[in-house]
C-alpha positions, 0 to 999 in steps of 0.5 A: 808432118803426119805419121805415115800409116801403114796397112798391114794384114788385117788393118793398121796398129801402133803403141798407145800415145806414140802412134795410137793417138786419136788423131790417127784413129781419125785419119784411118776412119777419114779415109774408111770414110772416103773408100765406102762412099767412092767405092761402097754403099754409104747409106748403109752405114758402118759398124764400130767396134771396140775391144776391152784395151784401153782408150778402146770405147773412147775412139770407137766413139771417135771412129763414129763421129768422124764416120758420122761427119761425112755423112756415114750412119755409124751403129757402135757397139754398147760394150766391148765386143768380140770381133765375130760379133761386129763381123756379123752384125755387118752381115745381118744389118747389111752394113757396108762394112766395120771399124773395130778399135783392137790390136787382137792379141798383141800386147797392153800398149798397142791398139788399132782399128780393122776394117771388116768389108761388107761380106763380114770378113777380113778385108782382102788385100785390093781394099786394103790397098785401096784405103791406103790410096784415100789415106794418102790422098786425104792427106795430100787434098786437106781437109774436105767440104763438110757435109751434113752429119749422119746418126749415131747410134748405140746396140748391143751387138754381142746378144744376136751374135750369140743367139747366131752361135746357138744355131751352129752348135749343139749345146744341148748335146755338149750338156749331155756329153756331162764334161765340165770347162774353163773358158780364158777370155785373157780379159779380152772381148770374149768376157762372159760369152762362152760362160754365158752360153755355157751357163744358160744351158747349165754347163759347168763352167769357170771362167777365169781372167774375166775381169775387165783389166786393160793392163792384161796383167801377167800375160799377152792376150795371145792364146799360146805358149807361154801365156795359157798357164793360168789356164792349164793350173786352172784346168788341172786343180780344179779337175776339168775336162778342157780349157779354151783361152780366145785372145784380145779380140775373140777370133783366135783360140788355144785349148789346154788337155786335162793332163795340162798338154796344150792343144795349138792352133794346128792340132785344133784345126786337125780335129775339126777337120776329121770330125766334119770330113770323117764322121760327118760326112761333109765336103768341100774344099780345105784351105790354109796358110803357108805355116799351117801343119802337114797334118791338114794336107794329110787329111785332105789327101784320105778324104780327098778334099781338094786343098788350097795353100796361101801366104800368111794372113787370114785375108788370103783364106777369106778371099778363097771362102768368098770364091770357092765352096771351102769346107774350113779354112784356117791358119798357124796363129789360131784363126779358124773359119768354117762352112755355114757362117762367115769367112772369119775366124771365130775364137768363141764358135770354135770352142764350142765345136770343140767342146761338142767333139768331145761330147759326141766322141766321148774323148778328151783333147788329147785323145782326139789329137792322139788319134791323128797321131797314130794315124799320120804320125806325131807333128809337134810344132815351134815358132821363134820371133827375132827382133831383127831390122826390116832390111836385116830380116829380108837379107836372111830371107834371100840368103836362105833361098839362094844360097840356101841351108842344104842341111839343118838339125842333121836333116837334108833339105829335100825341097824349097818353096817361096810362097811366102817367106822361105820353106825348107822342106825337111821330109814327110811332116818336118819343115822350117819356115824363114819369113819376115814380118811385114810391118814391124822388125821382126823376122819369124821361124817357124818349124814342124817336125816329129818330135819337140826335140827337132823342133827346138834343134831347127828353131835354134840352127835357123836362129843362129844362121839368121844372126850371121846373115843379119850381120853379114852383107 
């Protein structure tokens, strides 16, 4: 009997050999497949994708000729390519929507494949939901009457997407502000993007980890603690103005200071935010993730922009872009989307707002993150992954709501929240998030407070009651 697949935020992953097999690549196209000609608008085609992991190009070409088989055009990528980039060859081919073969910014053995629907943009969860019925029924039906193939063929979809970037952001003024960059594409699908632009318009720039390797030696392609020290001494010796690290796929981004301070998620998110909202003028609405910094929320408060607060998962901001007039939308692991382009993060697009708040403020990362700080306060944010069996994390989880810590770190909880996961609200910017994964044994801590020694003593007290509740029944 097959393996079941499951769907989870934003597609499906397995281990390479074990549960990534071609075989599984084909039943999750099949059923892709079966969704867009039920529900979609198959002569339009599909996109394929793929990263730079191994056997990724491999089942991409696997992806299109099944695609290709039931009678789906399939356009597929001539290189590793960042998932923006095939997010918006969706929208400008008005395709009917992408495969992209990529675990993002897990480790070396995973893979997977995300389907982007046709606004070019994560899949909300009403089609997610509805691929996991084609898959489900696929496999109880067998196999299908075979139909007439459809044309497969091959583009360079990295070039018009970087053509796109040039229209968003300013290099000339990024050249003018004289500052100098290391780009980190973690050997992930970003080689040679942001360097190219960079180069072109005679930018100084080192791109490091560049290399195609898909063994990503030495780190996970995720743009966080404690993978960006290649990317820190890098900055650091060779005397640069700011480094930015994507992850495997592109979408996500970390930036390091020159000191060698590390600028998360929450803090880049924050400095896009007060330069669009305050010295740009721009409106709308904000949205963000459940785990996503206070700091946000006090922004929107000062520029009264209205705020959107989601579960985890980047399909919950896009579902609002798709809806509402949002200004950016954004998340705690490094996913930023912005007004003007598509409802998706971009790793590559939000380095170069970075780098043209920089030129146009005359400061460095650090600088514009500690002027937030002295305006709202210090946020510094931790986040501890416990590898703890599914029902055992849950079990943590209820225990925390119902029974409940009425103090932690020597702080009185003050509120709790259950949007998703369990949020104990600690005071004015200090919190402690209890949740447990959807798809694999992991139960996830989450903590932001004023200082990183608070960080740390949540991280630890909510490590040590998750042990007990695990173990307890």
């Amino acid at each position: 009997m097959a393996e079941k697949i499951k769907f989870g935020t934003d597609g499906w992953r397995g281990v390479i050999g074990d549960d990534f097999t071609f075989a599984n690549v084909r039943r999750v196209a099949a059923a892709i497949a079966d969704y867009v000609r039920a529900e979609g608008e198959p002569e339009r085609g599909l996109v394929v994708g793929f990263d730079t992991r191994f056997l990724s190009s491999d089942c991409a070409r696997v992806a299109a000729e099944t695609v290709a088989a039931a009678g789906i055009p399939a356009l597929v990528a001539s290189r590793a390519t960042p998932t923006p980039a095939i997010s918006y060859a969706v929208v400008a081919r008005r395709a009917a929507g992408a495969l992209v073969i990529t675990a993002s910014h897990n480790p070396y053995r995973w893979n997977g494949v995300k389907f982007k629907a046709p606004y070019g943009g994560s899949a909300l969860p009403t089609i997610m939901r509805r691929l996991e019925v084609y898959l489900t029924r696929r496999e109880r039906q067998g196999a299908r009457a075979r139909r007439r193939a459809a044309r497969i063929e091959e583009a360079d979809l990295a070039g018009p997407y970087l053509q796109r970037l040039k229209t968003l952001v300013s290099l000339e003024r990024i050249r003018a502000g004289g500052q100098r960059f290391v780009v980190d594409p973690m050997y992930g699908a970003a080689r040679g993007c942001l360097a190219r632009l960079f180069d072109e318009q005679r930018i100084p720039c080192l791109e490091i980890h560049g290399e195609h390797n898909p063994l990503f030696p030495g780190l996970n392609p995720e743009p966080i603690e404690p993978h960006v020290a290649d990317l820190r001494r890098a900055v650091m010796e060779g005397g640069f103005d700011a480094g930015f690290a994507t992850d495997g796929d592109a979408d996500r981004l970390g930036a390091m200071d020159p000191t060698g301070a590390f600028i998360d998620s929450h803090k880049i998110f924050s400095i896009l935010l007060k330069h669009w909202a305050g010295n740009l003028k721009r409106t709308g609405e904000v949205v963000k993730t459940f785990s996503t910094t206070e700091m946000i929320s006090k922004l929107c408060r000062k520029y009264g922009l209205p705020l959107h607060v989601t579960p985890i998962g980047f399909k919950y901001v896009c579902e609002l872009m798709l809806q509402r007039n949002i200004l950016m939308g954004g998340e705690e692991s490094g996913g930023i989307a912005v007004q003007g382009h598509l409802p998706e993060r971009d790793g590559i697009l939000n380095s170069l707002f970075l780098a043209q708040v920089m030129a146009e403020r005359n400061k460095t990362l650090g600088e514009l993150a500690a002027e937030l700080a002295e305006e709202f306060g210090p946020h510094h944010y931790g986040r501890v992954d416990l590898e703890i069996e599914k029902a055992a994390a849950e079990r943590v989880v209820r225990r925390a709501e119902r029974h409940g810590l009425r103090t932690i770190a020597g702080l009185k909880v003050r509120a709790v929240e259950a949007l998703d996961g369990v949020k104990l609200r600690l005071g004015d910017s200090a919190w402690l998030l209890v949740r447990a994964s959807g798809t694999e044994n992991v139960l996830r801590l989450y903590a932001e407070a004023p200082t990183p020694e608070l960080v740390q003593r949540l991280l630890d007290e909510a490590a040590s009651f998750a042990r007990r509740a695990a173990q307890s029944r």
